[in-house]
Backbone as CSV, one residue per row, in Angstrom:
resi,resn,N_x,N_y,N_z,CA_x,CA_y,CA_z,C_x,C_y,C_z
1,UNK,-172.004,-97.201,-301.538,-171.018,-97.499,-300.517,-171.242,-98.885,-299.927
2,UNK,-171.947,-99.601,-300.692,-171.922,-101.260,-300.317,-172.742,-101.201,-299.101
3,UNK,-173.954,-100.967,-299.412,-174.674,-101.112,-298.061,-176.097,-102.270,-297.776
4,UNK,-175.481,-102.355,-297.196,-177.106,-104.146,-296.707,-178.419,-103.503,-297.514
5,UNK,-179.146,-104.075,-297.619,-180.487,-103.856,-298.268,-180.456,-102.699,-299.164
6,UNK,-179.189,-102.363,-299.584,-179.258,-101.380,-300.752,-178.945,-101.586,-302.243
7,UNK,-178.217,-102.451,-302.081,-177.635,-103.247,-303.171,-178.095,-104.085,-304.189
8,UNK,-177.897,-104.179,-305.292,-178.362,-105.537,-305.971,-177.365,-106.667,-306.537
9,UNK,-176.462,-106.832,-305.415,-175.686,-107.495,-305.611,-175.335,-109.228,-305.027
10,UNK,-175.777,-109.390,-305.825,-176.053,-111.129,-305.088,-175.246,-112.054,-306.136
11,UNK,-175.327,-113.368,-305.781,-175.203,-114.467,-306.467,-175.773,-114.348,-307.736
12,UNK,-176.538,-114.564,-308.525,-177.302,-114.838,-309.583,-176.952,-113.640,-310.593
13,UNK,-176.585,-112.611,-309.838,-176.062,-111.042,-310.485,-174.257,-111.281,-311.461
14,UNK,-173.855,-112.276,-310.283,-172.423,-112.675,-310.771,-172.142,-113.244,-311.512
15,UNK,-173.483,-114.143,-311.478,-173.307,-115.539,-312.839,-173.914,-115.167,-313.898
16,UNK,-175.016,-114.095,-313.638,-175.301,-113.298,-315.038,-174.207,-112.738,-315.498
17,UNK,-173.650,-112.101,-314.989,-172.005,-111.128,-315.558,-171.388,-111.878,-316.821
18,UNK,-171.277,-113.392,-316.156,-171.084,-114.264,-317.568,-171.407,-114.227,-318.646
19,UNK,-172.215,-114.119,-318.371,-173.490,-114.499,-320.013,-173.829,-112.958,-320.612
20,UNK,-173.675,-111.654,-320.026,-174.318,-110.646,-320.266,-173.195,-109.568,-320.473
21,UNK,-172.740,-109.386,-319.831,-171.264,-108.515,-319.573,-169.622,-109.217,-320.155
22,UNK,-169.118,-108.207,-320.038,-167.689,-108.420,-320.018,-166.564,-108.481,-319.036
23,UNK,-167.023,-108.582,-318.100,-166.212,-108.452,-317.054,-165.441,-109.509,-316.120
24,UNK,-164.788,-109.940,-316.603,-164.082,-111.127,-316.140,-163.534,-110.935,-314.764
25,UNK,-163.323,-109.689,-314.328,-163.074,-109.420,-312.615,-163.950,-109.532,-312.006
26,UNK,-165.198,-109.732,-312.128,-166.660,-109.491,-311.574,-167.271,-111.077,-311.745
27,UNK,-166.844,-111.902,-312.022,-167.233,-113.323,-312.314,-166.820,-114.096,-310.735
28,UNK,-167.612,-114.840,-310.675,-167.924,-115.826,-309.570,-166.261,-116.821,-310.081
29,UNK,-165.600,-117.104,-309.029,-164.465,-118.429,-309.030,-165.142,-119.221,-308.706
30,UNK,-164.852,-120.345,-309.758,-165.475,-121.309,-309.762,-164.644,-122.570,-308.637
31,UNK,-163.891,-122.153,-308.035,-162.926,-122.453,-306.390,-163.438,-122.407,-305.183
32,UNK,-164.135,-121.205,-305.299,-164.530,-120.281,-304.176,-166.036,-119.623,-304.642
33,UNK,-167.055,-120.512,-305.240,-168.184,-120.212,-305.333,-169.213,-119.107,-304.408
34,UNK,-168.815,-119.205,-303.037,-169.332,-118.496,-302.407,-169.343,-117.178,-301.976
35,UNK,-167.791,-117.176,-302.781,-166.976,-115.668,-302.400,-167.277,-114.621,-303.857
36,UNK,-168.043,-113.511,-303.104,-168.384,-112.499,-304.559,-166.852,-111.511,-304.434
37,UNK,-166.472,-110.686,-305.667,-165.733,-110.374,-305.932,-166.333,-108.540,-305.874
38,UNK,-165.665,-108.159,-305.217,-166.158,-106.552,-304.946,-165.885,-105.747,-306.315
39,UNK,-166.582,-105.072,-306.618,-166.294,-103.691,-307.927,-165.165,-102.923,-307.401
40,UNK,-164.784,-102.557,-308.562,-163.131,-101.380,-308.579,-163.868,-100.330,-307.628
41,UNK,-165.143,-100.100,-307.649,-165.767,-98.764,-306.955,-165.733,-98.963,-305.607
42,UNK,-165.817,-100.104,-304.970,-166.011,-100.287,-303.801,-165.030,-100.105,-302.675
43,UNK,-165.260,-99.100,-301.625,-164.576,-98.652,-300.513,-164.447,-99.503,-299.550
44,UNK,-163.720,-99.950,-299.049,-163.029,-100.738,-297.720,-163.131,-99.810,-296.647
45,UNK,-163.705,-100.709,-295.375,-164.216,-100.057,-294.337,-163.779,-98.448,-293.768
46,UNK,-162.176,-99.149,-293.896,-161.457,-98.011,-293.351,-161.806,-96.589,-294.172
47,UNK,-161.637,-96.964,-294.988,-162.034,-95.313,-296.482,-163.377,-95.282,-296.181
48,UNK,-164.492,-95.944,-296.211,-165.826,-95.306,-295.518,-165.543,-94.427,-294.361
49,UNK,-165.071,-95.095,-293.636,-164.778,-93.965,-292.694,-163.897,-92.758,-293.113
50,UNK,-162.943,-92.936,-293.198,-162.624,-91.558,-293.827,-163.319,-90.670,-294.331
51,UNK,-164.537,-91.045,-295.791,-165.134,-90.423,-296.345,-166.288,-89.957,-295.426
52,UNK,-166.989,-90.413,-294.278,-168.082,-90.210,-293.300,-167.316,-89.122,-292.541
53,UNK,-166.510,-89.612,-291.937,-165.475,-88.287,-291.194,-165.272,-86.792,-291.989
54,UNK,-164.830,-87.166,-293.569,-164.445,-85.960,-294.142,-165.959,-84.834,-294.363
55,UNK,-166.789,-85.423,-294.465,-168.322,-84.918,-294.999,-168.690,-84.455,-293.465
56,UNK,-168.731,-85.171,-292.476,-168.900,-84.599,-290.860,-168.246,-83.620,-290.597
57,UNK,-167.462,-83.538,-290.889,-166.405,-82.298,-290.577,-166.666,-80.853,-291.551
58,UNK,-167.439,-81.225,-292.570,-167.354,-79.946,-293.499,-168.325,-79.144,-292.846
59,UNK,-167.729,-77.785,-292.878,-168.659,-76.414,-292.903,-169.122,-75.510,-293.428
60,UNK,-170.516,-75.523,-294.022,-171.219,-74.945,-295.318,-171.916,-73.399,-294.193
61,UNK,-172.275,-72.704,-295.408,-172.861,-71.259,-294.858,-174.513,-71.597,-294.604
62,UNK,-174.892,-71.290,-293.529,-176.711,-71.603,-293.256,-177.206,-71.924,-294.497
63,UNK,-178.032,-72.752,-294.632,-179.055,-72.421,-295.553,-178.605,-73.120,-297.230
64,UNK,-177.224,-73.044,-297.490,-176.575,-74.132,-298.541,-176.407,-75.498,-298.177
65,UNK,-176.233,-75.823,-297.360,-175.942,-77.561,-297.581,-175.673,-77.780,-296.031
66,UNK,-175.837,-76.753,-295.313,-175.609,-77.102,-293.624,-176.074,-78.342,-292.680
67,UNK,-176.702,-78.863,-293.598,-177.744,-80.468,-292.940,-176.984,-81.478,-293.310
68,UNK,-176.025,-81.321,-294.760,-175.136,-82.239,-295.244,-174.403,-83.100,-294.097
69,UNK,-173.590,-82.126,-293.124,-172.686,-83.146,-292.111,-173.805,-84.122,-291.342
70,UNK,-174.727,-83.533,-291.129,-175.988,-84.296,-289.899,-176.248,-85.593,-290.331
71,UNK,-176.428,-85.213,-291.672,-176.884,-87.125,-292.560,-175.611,-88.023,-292.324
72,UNK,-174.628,-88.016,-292.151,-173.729,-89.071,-291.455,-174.198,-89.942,-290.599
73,UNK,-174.253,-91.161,-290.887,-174.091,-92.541,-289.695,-172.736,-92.955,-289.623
74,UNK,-172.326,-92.878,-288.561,-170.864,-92.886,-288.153,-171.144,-94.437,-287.979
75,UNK,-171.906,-95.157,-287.194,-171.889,-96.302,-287.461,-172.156,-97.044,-288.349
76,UNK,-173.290,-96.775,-289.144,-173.575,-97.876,-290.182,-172.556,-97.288,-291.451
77,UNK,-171.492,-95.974,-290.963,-170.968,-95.467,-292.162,-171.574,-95.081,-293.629
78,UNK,-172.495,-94.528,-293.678,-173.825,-93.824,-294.718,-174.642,-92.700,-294.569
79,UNK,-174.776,-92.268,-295.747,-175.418,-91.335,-295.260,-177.135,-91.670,-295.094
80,UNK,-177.904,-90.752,-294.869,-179.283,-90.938,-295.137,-179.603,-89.776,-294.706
81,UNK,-181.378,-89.673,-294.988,-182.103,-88.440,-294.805,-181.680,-87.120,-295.719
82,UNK,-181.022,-87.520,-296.554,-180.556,-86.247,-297.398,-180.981,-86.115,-298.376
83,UNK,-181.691,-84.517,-297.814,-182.208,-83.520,-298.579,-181.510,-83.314,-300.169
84,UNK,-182.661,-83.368,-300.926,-182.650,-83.062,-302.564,-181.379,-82.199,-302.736
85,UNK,-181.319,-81.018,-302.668,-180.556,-80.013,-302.779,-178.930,-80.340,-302.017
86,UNK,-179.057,-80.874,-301.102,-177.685,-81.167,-300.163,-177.206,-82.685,-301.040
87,UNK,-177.935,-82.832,-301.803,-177.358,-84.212,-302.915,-176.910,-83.332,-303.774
88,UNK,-177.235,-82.606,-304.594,-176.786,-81.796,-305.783,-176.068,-81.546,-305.663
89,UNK,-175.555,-80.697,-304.540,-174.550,-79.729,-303.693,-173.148,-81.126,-303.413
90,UNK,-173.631,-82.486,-303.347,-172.044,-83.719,-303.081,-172.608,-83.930,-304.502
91,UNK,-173.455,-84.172,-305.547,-172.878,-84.462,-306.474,-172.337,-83.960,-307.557
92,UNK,-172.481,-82.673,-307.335,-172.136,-81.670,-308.323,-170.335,-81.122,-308.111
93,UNK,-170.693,-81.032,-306.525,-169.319,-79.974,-305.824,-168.139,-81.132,-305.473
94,UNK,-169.358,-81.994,-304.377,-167.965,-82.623,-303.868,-167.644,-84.055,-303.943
95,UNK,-168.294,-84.684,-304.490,-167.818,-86.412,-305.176,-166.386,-85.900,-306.046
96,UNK,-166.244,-85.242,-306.406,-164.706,-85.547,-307.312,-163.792,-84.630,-306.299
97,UNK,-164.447,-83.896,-305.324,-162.729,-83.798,-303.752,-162.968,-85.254,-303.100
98,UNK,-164.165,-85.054,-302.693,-163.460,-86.702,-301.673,-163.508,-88.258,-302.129
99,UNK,-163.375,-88.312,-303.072,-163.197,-89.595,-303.772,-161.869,-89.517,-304.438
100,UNK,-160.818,-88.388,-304.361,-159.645,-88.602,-305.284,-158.805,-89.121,-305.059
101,UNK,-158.400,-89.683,-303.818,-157.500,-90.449,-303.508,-158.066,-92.020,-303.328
102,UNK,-158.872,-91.879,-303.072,-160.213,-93.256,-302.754,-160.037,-94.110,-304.025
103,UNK,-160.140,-93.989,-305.205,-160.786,-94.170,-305.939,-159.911,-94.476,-307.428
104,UNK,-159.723,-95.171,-307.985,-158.601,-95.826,-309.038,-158.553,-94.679,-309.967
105,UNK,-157.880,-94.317,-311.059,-158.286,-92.867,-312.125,-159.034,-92.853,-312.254
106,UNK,-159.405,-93.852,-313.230,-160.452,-94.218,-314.425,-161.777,-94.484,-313.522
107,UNK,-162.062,-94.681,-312.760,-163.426,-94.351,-311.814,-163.496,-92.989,-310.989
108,UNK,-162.256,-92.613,-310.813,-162.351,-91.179,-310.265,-163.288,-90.248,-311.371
109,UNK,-162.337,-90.110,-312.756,-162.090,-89.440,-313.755,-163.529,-89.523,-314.311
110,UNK,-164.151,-90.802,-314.503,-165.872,-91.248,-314.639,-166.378,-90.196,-314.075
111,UNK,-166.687,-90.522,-312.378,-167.086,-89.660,-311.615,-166.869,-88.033,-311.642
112,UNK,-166.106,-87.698,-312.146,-165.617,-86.255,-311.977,-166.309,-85.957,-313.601
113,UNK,-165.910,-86.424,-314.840,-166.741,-85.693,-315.749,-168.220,-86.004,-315.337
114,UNK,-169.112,-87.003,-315.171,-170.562,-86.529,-314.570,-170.711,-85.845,-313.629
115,UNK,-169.757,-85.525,-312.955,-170.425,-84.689,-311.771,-170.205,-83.066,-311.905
116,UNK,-168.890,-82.561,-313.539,-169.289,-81.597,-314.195,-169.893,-81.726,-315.132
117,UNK,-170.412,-82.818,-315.583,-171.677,-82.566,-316.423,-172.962,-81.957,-316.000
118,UNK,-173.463,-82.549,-314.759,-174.531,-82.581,-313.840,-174.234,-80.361,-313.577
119,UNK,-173.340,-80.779,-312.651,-172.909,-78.831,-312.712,-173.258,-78.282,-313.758
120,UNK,-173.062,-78.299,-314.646,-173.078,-77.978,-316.222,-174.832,-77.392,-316.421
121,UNK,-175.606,-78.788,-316.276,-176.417,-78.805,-316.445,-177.722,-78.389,-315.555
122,UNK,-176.974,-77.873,-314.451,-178.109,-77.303,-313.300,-177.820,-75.977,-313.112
123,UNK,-176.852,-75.420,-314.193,-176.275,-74.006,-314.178,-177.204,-73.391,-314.009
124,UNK,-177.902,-72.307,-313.246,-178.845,-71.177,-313.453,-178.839,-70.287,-314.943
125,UNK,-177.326,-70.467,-315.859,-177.651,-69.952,-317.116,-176.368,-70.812,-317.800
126,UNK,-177.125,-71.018,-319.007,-176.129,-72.233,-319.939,-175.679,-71.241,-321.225
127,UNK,-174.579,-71.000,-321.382,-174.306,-70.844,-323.127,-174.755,-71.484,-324.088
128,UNK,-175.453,-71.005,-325.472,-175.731,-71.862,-326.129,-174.337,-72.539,-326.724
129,UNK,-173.129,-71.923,-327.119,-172.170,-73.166,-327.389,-171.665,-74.201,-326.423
130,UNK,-171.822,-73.346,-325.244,-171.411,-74.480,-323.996,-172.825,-75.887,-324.245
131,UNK,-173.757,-75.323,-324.054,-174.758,-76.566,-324.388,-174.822,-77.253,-325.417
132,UNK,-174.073,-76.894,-326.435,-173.949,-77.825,-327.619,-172.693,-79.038,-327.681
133,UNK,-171.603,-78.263,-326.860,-170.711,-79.066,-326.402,-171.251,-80.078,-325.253
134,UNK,-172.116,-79.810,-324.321,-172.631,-81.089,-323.380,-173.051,-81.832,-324.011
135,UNK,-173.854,-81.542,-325.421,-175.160,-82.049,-325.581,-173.814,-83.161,-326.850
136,UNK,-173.142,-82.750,-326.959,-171.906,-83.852,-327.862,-171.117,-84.931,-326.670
137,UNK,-171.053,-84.215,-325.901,-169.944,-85.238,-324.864,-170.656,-86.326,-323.569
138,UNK,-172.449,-85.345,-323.968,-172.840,-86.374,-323.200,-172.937,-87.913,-323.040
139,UNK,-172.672,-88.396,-324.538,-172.671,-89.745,-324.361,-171.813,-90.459,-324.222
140,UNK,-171.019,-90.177,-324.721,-169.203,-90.408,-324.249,-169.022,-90.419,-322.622
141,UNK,-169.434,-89.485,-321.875,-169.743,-89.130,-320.536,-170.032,-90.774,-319.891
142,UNK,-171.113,-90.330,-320.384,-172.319,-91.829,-319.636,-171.695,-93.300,-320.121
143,UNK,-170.991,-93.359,-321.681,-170.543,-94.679,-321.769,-169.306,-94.941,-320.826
144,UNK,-168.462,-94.146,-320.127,-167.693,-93.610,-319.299,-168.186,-94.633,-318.324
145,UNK,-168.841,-94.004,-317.951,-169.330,-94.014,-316.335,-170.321,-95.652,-316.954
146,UNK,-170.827,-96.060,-317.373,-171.895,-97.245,-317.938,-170.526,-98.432,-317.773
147,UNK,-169.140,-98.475,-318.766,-167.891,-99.550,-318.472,-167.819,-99.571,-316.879
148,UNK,-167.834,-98.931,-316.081,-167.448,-98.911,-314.002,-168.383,-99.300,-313.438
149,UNK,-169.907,-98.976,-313.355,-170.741,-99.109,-312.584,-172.276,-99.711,-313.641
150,UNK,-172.822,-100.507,-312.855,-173.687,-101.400,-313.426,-174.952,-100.435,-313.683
151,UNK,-175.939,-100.813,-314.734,-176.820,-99.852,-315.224,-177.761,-99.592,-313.982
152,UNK,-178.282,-100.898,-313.035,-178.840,-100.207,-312.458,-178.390,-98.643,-311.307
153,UNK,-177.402,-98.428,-311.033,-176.877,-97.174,-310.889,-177.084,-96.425,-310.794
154,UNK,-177.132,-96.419,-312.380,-177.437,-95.043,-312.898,-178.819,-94.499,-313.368
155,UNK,-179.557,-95.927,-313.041,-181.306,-95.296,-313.000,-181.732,-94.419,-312.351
């Protein structure tokens, strides 16, 4: 969510894009040197808020994900302090509800097959044909999601 000291997004990142990547939307203007060019992923203030508001507002049963709303910073708009399990629980359940209007298709659509992949894969019981089908689409999946968002990411 584009946040200060979280990022690795600088100058030297942009002018690598050149030489390393394909991404000609993501390249430094050579006009406006100083001005970086935001990713298709990136939320504008107002939609942070929205998305901080929508997650504050949700109501989970004790003991499932009930700490989820608490990790909200309404000001710095982020979350933090969140518990292992209350991540699983937004990346499994709810990154593909509150990102669907947010969010262009083709980065929605990214997001939404990993985040039923991830489901998929933390199932308490897997089919063996269902797992043979992950274990085919997983890479397709990830090259998916690898074209939108930069590798470090997804480390």
């Amino acid at each position: 969510m584009d946040i200060k000291g979280k990022i690795k997004d600088n100058m030297n990142a942009h002018r690598n894009l050149k030489i390393i990547c394909n991404r000609p939307e993501l390249e430094l203007d050579e006009r406006r040197p100083n001005i970086m060019p935001k990713a298709v992923y990136t939320l504008a203030k107002e939609r942070k808020r929205r998305v901080c508001e929508w997650i504050r507002g949700l109501k989970f049963p004790y003991g499932y994900a009930s700490t989820l709303p608490h990790c909200i910073d309404m000001m710095e708009l982020r979350m933090h302090g969140i518990k292992s399990h209350d991540c699983h629980v937004f990346m499994q359940k709810l990154i593909q509800i509150v990102f669907r209007e947010m969010l262009p298709e083709h980065v929605w659509s990214a997001l939404t097959e990993a985040s039923l992949l991830l489901q998929s894969i933390c199932s308490t019981t897997v089919d063996v044909h269902k797992f043979h089908e992950l274990e085919n689409s997983v890479a397709i999946i990830m090259c998916n999601v690898e074209k939108i968002f930069p590798p470090a990411f997804i480390d």
